[in-house]
C-alpha positions as CSV (number, residue, x, y, z in Angstrom):
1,X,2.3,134.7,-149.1
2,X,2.0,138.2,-148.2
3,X,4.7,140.0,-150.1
4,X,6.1,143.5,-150.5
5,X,4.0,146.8,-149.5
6,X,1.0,145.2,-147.8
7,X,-1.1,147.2,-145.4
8,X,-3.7,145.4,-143.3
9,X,-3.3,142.0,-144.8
10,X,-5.6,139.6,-143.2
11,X,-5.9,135.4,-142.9
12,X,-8.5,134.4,-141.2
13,X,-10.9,131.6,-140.3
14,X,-8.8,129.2,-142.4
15,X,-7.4,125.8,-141.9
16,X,-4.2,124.5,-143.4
17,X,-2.7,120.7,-143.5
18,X,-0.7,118.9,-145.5
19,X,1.7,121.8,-146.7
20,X,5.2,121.1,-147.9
21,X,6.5,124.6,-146.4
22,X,5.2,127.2,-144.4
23,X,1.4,128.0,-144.1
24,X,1.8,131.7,-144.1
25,X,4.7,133.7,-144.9
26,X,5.2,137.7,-144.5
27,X,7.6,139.5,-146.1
28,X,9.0,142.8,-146.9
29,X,11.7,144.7,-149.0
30,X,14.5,146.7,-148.2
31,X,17.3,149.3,-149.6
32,X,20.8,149.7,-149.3
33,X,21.3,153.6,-147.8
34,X,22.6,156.0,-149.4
35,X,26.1,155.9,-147.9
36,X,26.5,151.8,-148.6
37,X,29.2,152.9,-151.4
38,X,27.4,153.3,-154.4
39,X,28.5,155.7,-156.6
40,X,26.7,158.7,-155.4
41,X,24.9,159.3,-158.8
42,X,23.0,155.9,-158.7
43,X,19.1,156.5,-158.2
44,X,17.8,155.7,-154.7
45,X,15.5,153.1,-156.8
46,X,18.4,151.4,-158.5
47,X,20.1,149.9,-154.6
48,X,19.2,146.4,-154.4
49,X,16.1,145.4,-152.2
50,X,18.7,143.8,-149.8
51,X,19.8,146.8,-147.3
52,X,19.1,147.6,-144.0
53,X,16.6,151.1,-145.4
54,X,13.0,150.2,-144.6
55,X,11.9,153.8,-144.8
56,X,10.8,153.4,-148.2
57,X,7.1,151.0,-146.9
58,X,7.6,148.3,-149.2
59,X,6.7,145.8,-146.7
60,X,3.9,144.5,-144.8
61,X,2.4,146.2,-141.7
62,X,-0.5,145.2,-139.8
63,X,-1.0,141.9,-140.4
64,X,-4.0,140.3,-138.9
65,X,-3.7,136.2,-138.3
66,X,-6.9,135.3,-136.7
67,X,-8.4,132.5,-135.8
68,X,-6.7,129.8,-138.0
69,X,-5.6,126.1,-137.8
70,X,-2.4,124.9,-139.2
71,X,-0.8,121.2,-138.9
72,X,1.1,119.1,-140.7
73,X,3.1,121.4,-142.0
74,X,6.8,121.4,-143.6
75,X,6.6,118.4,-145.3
76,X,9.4,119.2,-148.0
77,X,10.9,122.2,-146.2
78,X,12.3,121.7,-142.8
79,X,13.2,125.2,-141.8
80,X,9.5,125.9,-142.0
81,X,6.7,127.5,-139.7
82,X,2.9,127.3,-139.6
83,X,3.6,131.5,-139.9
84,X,6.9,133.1,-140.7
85,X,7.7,136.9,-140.7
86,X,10.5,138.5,-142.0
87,X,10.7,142.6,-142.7
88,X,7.3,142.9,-142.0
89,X,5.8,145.1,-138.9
90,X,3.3,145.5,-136.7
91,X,1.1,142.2,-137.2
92,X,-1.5,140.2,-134.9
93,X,-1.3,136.7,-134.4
94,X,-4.6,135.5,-132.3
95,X,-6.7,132.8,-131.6
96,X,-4.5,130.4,-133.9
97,X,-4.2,126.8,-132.9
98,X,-1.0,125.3,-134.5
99,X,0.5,121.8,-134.0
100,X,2.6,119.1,-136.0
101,X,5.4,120.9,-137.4
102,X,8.8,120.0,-137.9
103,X,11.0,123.6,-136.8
104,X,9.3,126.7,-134.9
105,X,5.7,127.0,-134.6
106,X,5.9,130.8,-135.5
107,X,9.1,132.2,-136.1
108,X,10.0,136.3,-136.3
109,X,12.7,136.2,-138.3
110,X,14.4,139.5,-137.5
111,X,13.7,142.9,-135.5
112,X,12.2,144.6,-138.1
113,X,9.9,147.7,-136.8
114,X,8.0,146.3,-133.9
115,X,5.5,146.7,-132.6
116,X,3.5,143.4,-133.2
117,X,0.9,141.2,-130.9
118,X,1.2,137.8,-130.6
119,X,-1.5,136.2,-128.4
120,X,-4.4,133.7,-127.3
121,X,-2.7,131.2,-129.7
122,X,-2.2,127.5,-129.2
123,X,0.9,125.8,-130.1
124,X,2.4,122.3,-129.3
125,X,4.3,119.5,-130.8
126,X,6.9,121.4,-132.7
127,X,10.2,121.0,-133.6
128,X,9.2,117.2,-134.3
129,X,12.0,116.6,-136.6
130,X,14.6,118.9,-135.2
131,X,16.7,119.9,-132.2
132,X,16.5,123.8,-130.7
133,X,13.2,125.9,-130.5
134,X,9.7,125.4,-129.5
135,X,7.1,127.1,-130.3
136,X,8.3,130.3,-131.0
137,X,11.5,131.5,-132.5
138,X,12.9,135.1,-132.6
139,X,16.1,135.8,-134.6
140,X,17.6,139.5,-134.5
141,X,20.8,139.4,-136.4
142,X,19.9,142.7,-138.7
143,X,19.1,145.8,-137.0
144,X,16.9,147.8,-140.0
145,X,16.0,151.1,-140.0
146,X,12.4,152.3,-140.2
147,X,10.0,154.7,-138.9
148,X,7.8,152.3,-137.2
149,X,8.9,153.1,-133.4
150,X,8.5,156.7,-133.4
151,X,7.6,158.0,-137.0
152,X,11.4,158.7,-137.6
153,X,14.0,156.6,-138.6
154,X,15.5,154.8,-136.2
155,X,17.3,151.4,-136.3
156,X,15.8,150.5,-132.5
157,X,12.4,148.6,-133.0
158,X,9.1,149.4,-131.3
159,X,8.3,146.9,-128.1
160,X,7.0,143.7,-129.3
161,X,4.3,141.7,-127.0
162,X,3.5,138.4,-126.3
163,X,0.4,137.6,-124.4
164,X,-2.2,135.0,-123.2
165,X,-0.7,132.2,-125.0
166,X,-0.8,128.3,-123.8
167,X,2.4,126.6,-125.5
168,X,3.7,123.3,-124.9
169,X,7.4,122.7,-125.8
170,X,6.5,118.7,-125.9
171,X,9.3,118.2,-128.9
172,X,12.7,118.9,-128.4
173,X,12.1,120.7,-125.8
174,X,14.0,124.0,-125.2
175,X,11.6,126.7,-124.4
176,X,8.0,128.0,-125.4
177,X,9.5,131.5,-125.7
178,X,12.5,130.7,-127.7
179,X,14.7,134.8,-128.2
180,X,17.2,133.9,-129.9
181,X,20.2,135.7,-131.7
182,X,20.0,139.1,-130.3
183,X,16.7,139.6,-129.8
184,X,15.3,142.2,-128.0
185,X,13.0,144.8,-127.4
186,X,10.0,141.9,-125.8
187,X,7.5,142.0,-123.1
188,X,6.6,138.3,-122.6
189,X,3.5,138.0,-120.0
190,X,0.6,135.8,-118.6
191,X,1.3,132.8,-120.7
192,X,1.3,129.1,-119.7
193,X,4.0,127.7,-121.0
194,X,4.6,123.6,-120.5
195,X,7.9,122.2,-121.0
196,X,11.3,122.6,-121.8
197,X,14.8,123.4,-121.2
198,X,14.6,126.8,-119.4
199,X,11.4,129.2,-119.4
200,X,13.2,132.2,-120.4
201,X,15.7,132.6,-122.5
202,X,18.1,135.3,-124.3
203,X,21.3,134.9,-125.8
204,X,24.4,136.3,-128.6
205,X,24.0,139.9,-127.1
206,X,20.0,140.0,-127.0
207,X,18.6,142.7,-124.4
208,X,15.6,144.1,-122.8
209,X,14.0,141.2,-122.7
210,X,10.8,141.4,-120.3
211,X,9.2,138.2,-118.8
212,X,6.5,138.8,-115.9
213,X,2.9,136.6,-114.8
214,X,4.1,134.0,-116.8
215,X,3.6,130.6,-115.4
216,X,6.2,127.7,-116.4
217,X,5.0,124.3,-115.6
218,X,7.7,121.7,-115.4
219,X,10.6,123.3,-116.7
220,X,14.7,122.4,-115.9
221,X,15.4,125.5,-115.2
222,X,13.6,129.3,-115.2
223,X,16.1,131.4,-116.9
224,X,18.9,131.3,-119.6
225,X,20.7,134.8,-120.3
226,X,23.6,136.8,-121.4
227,X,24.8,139.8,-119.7
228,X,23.3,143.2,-121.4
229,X,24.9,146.9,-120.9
230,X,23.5,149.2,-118.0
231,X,19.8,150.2,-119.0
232,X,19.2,147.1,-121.1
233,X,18.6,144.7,-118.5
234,X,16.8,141.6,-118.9
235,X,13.5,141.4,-116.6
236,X,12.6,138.0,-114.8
237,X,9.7,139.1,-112.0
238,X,6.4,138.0,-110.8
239,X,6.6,135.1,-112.7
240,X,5.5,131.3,-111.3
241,X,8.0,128.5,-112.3
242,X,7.5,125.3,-111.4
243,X,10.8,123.7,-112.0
244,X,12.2,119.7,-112.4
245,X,15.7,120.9,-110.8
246,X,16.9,123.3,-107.6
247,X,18.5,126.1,-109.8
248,X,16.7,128.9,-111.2
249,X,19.6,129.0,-114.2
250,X,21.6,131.1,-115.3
251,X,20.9,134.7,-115.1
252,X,22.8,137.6,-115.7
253,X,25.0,137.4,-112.0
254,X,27.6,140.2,-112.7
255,X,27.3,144.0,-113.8
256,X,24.2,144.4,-115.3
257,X,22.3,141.9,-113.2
258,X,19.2,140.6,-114.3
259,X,16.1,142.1,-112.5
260,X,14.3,139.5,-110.3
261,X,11.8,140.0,-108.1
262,X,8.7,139.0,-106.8
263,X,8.7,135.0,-108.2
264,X,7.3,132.1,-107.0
265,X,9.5,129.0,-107.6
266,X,8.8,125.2,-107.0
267,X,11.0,122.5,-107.0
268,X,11.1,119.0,-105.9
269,X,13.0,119.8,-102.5
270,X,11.2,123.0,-101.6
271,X,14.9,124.8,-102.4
272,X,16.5,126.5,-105.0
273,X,19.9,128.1,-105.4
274,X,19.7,132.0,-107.5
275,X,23.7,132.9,-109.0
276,X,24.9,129.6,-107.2
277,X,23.8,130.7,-103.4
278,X,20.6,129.7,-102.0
279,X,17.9,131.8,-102.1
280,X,18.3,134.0,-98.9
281,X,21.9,134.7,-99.7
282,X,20.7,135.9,-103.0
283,X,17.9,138.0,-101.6
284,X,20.7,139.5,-99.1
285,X,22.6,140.6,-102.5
286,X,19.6,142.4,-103.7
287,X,18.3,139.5,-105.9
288,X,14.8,138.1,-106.2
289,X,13.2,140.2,-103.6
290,X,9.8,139.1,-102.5
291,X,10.4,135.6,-104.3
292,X,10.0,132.5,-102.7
293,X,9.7,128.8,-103.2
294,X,8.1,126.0,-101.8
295,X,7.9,122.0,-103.2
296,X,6.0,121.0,-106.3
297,X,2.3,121.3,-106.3
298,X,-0.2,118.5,-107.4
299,X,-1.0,119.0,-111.1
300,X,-4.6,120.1,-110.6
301,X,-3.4,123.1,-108.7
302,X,-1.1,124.2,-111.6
303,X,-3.3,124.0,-114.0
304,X,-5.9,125.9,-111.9
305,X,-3.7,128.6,-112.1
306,X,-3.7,128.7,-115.9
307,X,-7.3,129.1,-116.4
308,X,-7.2,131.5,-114.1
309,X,-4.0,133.5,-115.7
310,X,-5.5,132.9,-119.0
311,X,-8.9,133.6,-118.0
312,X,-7.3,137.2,-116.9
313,X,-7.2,137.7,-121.2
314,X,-10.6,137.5,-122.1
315,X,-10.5,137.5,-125.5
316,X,-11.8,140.8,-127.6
317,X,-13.1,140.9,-130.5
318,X,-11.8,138.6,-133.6
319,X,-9.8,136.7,-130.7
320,X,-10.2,133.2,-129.5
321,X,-10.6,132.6,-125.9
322,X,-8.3,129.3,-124.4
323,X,-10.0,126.9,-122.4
324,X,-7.0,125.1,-120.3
């Protein structure tokens, strides 16, 4: 448990099993502001530690999660992860491999400050003894203010990235990158991800949400989105999907469209319909240009292309390379 002001916090090189909650957990405190109602002669450190004020530090930032092995976790506690973040910023999460768990593999519990790395990790069989998820969740329900993004308080969080990772969404499947709740403010690329519902997804008024080079292997559909407001559009391009049915989902169609362009889709007729119109009609309406799709290849050449995508990370230093 890393709790309260942390700075440069490190687990690594351990292995965990048989846990009855979480493996690790990360979290921070906040303050009510100073215009939440309180009589205006209460001391700043008299608000409760349950406001939306981060500005104060008293929270972990910089995390480092290396190289660890978790399964078998949750044993007691359902809603569990093998690592769980919640008010905590800027943190690294590489080389783990996770697997066995009952909810989420790793689960980011709000939008707190940004700015943090998740990569090289692999995750599968989660979710084993519930419905929704994969292996990772992102809620966003809180908007906080910190100084994380820019130095100066600001309730918008810094970009956070996701990179490099092989996930397989072989319980429950829904998706391997599972924004959820508002989320926003990701840049999702060059992971395999194997399995489930929909390859992208983003939902209850989440935004700039950024998926490119990914590759998703055997997936019902490639996208699952709300519409955002102009200049928070939702980004779906050079990705590879290989799908199980002729639809590429369900993108933003109206307004603020969804930007698609440059993917390569399979399916098992060599078709696919984009907004409910085939793919030319769509292209002719400014969608998914330079996309294409073809039928399904053999499974040798899809995974060829994931040692080569993942290949493309080379792990640095402290990292674990993925061998597909």
């Amino acid at each position: 448990m890393i709790s309260g002001y942390n700075r440069h916090a490190s687990v690594q090189d351990s292995d965990f099993s048989y846990i009855g909650g979480n493996a690790i957990v990360s979290w921070g405190y906040t303050n009510e502001t100073a215009n939440s109602g309180f009589p205006y002669y209460t001391p700043r450190e008299h608000f409760p530690e349950a406001g939306v004020d981060g500005t104060d530090g008293n929270h972990p930032r910089y995390n480092a999660i290396l190289r660890n092995s978790a399964r078998e976790v949750g044993l007691y506690e359902k809603q569990s992860s093998f690592y769980m973040q919640s008010k905590t910023a800027q943190s690294v999460i590489s080389g783990n491999v996770f697997f066995n768990g009952p909810r989420a593999g790793i689960n980011y519990n709000d939008g707190f400050g940004g700015g943090d790395v998740l990569s090289h990790n692999l995750v599968f069989s989660t979710c084993r003894e519930s419905g929704d998820h994969g292996p990772f969740n992102s809620w966003d329900r809180q908007p906080y203010l910190t100084t994380v993004r820019t130095g100066h308080p600001s309730m918008v969080m810094a970009w956070r990235e996701i990179h490099h990772n092989f996930l397989i969404d072989n319980y429950s499947p829904q998706e391997g990158i599972d924004n959820d709740d508002g989320s926003n403010n990701y840049k999702s690329h060059h992971n395999f991800l194997v399995y489930g519902g929909q390859g992208m997804k983003n939902d209850f008024g989440g935004h700039d949400n950024i998926h490119e080079d990914n590759i998703y292997a055997y997936v019902d559909q490639a996208m699952g989105l709300d519409g955002t407001l102009p200049g928070h559009e939702d980004h779906f391009c050079n990705n590879t999907a290989v799908l199980t049915g002729t639809n590429t989902g369900a993108p933003a169609c109206q307004g603020a469209r969804t930007v698609m362009a440059g993917n390569r889709y399979f399916t098992p007729t060599g078709s696919v319909t984009v907004c409910g119109v085939p793919m030319a009609k769509a292209q002719e309406q400014g969608m998914e240009i330079g996309s294409s799709v073809a039928t399904i290849p053999a499974d040798d050449v899809i995974l060829g292309w994931a040692r080569s995508l993942l290949s493309m990370g080379r792990a640095q230093p402290g990292h674990t390379q993925l061998i597909v």
